[in-house]
Phi, psi and omega in degrees: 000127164272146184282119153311078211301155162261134191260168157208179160340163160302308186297342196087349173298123190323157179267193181283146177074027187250127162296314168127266196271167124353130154315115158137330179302178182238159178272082191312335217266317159349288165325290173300354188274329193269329192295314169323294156318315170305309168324304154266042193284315170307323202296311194287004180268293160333300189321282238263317174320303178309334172253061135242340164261015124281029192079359184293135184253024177247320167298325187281306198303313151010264189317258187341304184292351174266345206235334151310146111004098191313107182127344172096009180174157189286145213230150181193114173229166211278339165257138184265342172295140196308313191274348158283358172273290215298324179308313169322278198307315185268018158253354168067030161294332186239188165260179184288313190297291190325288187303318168295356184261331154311295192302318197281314194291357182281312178302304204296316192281319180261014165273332192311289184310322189298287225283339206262250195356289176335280188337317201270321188269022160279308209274299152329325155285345167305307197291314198272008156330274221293353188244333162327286178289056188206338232252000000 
């Protein structure tokens, strides 16, 4: 692959209609940035242990908003059918947001299934082609 010139400026500047780096390249300064930051994850982690077990309440609030459930807790219904979200909500075991966030994983989860189904079942007409035309 050749390298691409970029023209630029007098000033060092891209010239207009200049994209700036090459397609493809990587941004070293990024790259050293993250590493860095990688580098010090244990350490912020210590850290963030050392304040939440002295009590720091920014620090625990932290913790919790990263690591609960959006909404502050785990939703667990004894039926996978679609009207035990709606039967939940209207006995007011769950809240409105909670059931709308159920109701999309459930679609999501049985659109999922529907396309695995397809799938398997192209891929048998692949087969029953393929053995067809070979005939």
């Amino acid at each position: 692959m050749t390298q691409q010139i970029v023209p630029r400026l007098a000033n060092g500047t891209f010239a207009p209609g200049s994209g700036g780096r090459p397609r493809g390249s990587k941004n070293k300064v990024s790259l050293t940035s993250l590493k860095a930051v990688q580098d010090l994850s244990s350490e912020a982690v210590a850290k963030l242990r050392e304040r939440v077990t002295a009590g720091d309440m920014g620090a625990i609030k932290l913790v919790l908003e990263y690591t609960l459930p959006k909404g502050g807790r785990t939703v667990e219904l004894d039926s996978t059918d679609p009207n035990a979200i709606i039967d939940a909500a209207a006995m007011g075991e769950i809240s409105p947001d909670e059931a709308a966030r159920l109701a999309q994983a459930t679609k999501t989860a049985s659109e999922a299934a529907e396309l695995k189904d397809l799938k398997r079942q192209v891929e048998e007409l692949e087969l029953l082609i393929t053995s067809l035309s070979k005939r």
